[in-house]
VOBA-1610 file (N, C-alpha, C; in pm, whole numbers, padded with zeros to 5 digits, always signed):
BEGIN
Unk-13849-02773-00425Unk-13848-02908-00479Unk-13709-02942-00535Unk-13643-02837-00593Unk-13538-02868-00655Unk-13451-02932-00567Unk-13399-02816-00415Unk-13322-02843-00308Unk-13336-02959-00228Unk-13471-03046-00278Unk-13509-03221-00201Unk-13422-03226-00301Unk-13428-03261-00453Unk-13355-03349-00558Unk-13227-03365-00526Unk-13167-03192-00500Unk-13036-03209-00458Unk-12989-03281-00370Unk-13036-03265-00216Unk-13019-03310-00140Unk-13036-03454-00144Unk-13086-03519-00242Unk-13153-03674-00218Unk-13021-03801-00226Unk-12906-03742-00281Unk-12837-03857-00313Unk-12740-03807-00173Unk-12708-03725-00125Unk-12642-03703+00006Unk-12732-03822+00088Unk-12839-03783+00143Unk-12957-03832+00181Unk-12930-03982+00163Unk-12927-04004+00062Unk-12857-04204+00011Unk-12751-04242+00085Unk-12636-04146+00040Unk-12506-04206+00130Unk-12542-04186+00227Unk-12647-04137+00342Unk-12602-04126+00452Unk-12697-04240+00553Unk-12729-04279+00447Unk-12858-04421+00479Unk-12800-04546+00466Unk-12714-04510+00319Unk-12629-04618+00343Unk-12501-04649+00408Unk-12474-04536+00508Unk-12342-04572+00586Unk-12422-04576+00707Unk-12554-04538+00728Unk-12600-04616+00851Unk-12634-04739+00868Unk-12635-04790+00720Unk-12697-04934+00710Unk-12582-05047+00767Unk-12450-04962+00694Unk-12373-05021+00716Unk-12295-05034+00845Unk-12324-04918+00904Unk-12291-04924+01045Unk-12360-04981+01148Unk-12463-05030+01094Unk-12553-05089+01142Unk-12545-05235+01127Unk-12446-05315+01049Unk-12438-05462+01029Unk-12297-05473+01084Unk-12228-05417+01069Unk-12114-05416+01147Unk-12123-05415+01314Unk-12204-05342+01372Unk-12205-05339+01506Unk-12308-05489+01511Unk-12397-05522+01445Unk-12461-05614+01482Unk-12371-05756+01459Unk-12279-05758+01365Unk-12184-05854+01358Unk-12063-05883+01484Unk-12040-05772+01533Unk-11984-05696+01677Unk-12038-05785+01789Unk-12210-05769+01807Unk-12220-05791+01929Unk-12195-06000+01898Unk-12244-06005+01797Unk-12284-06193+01754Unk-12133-06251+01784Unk-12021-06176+01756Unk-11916-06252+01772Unk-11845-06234+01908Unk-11903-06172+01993Unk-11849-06149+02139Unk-11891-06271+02186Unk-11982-06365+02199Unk-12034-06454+02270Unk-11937-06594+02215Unk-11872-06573+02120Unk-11747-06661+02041Unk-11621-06649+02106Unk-11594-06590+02148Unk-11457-06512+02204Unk-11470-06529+02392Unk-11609-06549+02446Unk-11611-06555+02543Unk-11649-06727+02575Unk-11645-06797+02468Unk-11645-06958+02445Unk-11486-06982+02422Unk-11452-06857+02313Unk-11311-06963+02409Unk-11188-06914+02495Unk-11247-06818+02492Unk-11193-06793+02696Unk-11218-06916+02799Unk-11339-06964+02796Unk-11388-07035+02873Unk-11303-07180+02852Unk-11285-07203+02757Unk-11228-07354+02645Unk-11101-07290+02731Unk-11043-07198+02701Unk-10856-07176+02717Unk-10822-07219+02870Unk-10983-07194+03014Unk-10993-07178+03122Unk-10993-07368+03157Unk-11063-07395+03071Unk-11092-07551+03042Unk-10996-07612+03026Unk-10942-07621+02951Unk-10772-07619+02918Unk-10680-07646+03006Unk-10675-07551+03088Unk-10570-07499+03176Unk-10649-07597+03328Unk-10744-07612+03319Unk-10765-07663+03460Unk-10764-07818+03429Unk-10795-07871+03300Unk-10765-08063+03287Unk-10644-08020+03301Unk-10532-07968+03258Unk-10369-07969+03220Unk-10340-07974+03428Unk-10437-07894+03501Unk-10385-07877+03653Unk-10408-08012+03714Unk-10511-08064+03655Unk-10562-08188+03701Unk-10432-08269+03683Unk-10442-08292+03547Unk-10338-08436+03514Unk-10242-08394+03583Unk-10148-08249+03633Unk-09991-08272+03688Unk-10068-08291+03794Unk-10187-08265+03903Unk-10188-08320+04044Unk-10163-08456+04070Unk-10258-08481+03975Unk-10269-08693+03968Unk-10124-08761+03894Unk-10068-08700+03864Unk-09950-08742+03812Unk-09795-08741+03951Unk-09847-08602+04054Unk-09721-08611+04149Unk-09792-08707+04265
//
């Protein structure tokens, strides 16, 4: 019984660096779908900008 007590606050930190590794990767995947909006925007971008010099020569 003693060696649970001991062990119990190891046991804590190691719950709480999974917790935390665990909001971090989930913050990870939420902001990939942000980054691939504006890839898309930068792609957007670049093809009105191709437009206007066609219609312009």
């Amino acid at each position: 019984m003693e060696t649970l007590i001991g062990l119990s606050p190891i046991i804590f930190y190691l719950v709480l660096v999974a917790v935390i590794i665990g909001i971090i990767v989930s913050v990870a995947k939420k902001s990939k779908p942000n980054s691939d909006n504006e890839r898309r925007i930068r792609d957007l971008e670049e093809e009105v900008r191709n437009l206007k010099n066609n219609r312009g020569n």
